[in-house]
N, C-alpha and C positions, 0 to 999 in steps of 0.2 A: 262410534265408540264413546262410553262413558265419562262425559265431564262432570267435575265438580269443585265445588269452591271449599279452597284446604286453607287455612292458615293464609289469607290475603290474598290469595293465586288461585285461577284457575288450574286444577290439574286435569289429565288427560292418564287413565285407567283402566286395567284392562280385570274383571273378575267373573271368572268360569267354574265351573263345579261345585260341589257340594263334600263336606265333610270337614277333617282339619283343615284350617288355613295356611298356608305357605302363602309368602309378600317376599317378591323378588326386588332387589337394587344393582341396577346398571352402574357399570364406571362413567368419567364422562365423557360427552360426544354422543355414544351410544345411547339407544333408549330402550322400552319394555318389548321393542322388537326383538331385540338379543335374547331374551328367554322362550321366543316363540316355540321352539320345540320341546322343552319344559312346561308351555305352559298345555299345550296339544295333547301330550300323551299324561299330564300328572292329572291333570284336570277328571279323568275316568275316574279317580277315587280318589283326589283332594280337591278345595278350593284353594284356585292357585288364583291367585292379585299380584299386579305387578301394575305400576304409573311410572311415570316421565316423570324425572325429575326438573324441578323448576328451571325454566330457560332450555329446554331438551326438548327436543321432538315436539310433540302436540299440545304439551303443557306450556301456559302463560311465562314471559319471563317474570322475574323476580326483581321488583322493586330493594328487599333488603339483602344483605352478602348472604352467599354460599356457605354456611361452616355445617357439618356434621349435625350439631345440636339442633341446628334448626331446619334439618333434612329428618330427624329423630320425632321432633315434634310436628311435621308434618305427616309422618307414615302414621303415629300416634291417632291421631285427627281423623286420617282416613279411616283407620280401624273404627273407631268408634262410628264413625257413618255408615260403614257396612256393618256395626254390630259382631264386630269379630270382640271376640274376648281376650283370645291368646292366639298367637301364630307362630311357626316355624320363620324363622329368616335368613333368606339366601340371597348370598350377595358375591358380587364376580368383581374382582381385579380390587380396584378401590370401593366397590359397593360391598365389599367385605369386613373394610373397616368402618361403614356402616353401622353392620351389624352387630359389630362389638362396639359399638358406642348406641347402639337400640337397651343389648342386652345390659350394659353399668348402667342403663340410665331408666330406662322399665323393667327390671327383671317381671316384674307379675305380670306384665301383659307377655312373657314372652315363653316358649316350650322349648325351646333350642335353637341353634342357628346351624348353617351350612356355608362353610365360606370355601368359594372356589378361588385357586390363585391371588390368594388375599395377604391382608399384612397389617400388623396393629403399628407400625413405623417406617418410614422410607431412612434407611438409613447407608444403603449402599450408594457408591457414585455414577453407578449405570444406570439402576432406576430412577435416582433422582436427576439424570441428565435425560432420559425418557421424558419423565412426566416434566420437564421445566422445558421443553423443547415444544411439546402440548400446549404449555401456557403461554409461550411466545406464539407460539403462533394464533392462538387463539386473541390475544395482546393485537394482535395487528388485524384481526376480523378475519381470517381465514380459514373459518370454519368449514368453508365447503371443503379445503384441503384435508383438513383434517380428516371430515368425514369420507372421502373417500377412501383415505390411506385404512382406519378403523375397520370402513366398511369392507374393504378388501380383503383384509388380513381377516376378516371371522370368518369370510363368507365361502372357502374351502370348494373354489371355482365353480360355485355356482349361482349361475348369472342373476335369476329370478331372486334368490336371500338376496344377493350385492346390491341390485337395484332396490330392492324393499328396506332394505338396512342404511343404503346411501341414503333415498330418500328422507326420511326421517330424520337422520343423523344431520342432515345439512340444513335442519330448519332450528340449529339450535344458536340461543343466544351467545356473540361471542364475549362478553362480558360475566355472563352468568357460567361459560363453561370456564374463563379464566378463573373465575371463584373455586368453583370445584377443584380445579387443577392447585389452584395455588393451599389452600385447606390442604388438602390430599398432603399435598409435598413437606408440610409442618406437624402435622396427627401424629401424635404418640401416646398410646395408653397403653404399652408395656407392661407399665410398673404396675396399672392395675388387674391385667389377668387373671390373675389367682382371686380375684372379686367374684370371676362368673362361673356360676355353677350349675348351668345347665348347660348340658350334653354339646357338644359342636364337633362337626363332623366337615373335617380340612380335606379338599381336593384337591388336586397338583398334578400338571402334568410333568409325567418321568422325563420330562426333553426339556423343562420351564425350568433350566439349574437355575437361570436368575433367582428365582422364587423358593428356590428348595431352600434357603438360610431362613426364610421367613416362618417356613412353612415348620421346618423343626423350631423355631421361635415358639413358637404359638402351640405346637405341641407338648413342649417341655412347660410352657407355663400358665397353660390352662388344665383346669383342672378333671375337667371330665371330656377330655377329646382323645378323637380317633382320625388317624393320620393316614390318607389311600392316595398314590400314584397311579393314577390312569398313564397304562405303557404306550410308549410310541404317540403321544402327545404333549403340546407344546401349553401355550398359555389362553390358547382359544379354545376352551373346555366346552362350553354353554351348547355350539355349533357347532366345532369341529368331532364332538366324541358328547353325540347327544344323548347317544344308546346308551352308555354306560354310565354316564352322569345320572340319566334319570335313573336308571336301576339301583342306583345308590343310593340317590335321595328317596326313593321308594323304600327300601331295607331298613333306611337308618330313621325314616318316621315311625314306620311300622312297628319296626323296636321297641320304640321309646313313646309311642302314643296310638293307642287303636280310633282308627276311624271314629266318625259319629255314624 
């Protein structure tokens, strides 16, 4: 698989197909394996790209902190090495708030985003006892723990994704994933919503209530978005409910940008 040298780090990338570009972002722990079956079926009529994030999976760890901005100017960097112009960005759990910190901070390089079970602020006490429960553990190097519990929970009893996903997930820096964890748990760019004005297209699963306060958040205050519950689904959207994810993300490009 494709390496290349991003902003100080080696990263580790994965880029298939031909047409628009969609550039996926993992939460952390997790890597560009979590969109394997997005990248499998999108890939027929987009170029889908997706990498490890620094300290994750196959990618080097990170000499400097975790924050957002310098997650933004990393995905930046790549683009211009594979000569993408503008892309689609999709991004799952906290790789969602990502993407709204890609699109306030590039809008020209960006066509829209798609954020699965995502959130422009943690501000409930279960999520945020979730993810600070992540960064202890990760705090004390237990990242193989981590990764198994992550890996478990996507991989919808089966064996062959769990092993693939474990894998991966358990070669990740525990320093670098407490970065991500700890950023994650402080991000709030609420007040800036009403800044982005390209198209986003919010996933949720009908079973993910944790998420559903975020998910009308972000609907109510951005300004060109569309709001869809995938039924009888929880918060592992990417793997557990790949068939309809994709056919969504398929509709809602198609919409809003025809192929090359």
């Amino acid at each position: 698989m494709p390496q290349t040298d991003i902003n100080g780090y080696s990263m580790h990338y994965i880029d298939h197909g031909k047409g628009t570009a969609i550039l996926f972002i993992h939460p952390p722990v997790l890597t560009s394996l979590n969109f394997q079956y997005q990248i499998q079926k999108l890939s027929e009529n987009f170029r889908t790209v997706a990498f490890d994030i620094r300290g994750h999976g196959r990618s080097e760890p990170s000499g400097e902190e975790i924050t957002y901005p310098l997650l933004v100017e990393d995905m930046k960097q790549l683009m211009d090495q594979l000569k993408i112009e503008k892309a689609f960005f999709i991004g799952y759990s906290t790789g969602g708030s990502v993407v709204l910190e890609f699109l306030l901070t590039y809008p020209d390089r960006a066509l829209g985003g798609i954020v699965i079970g995502g959130m422009s602020e943690v501000s409930d006490k279960r999520l945020r006892n979730k993810i600070s429960i992540g960064r202890i553990f990760s705090q004390m190097g237990a990242v193989g723990t981590l990764a198994l519990s992550v890996a478990w929970s996507q991989a919808n009893r089966k064996m062959s994704l769990f092993r693939k996903l474990f894998n991966d997930a358990k070669k990740g820096n525990a320093k670098n994933v407490e970065q991500y964890y700890h950023y994650s748990l402080h991000y709030n760019c609420t007040a800036k919503l009403g800044n982005i004005y390209h198209p986003v297209l919010l996933v949720y699963g009908e079973k993910d209530t944790l998420f559903h306060p975020y998910a009308n958040l972000l609907h109510q205050r951005l300004p060109m978005s569309e709001l869809v519950f995938i039924k009888n689904t929880k918060h592992q959207i990417p793997t557990k409910a790949a068939g309809k994810l994709n056919k969504l993300i398929n509709q809602f490009i198609r919409s809003r940008h025809s192929t090359e």
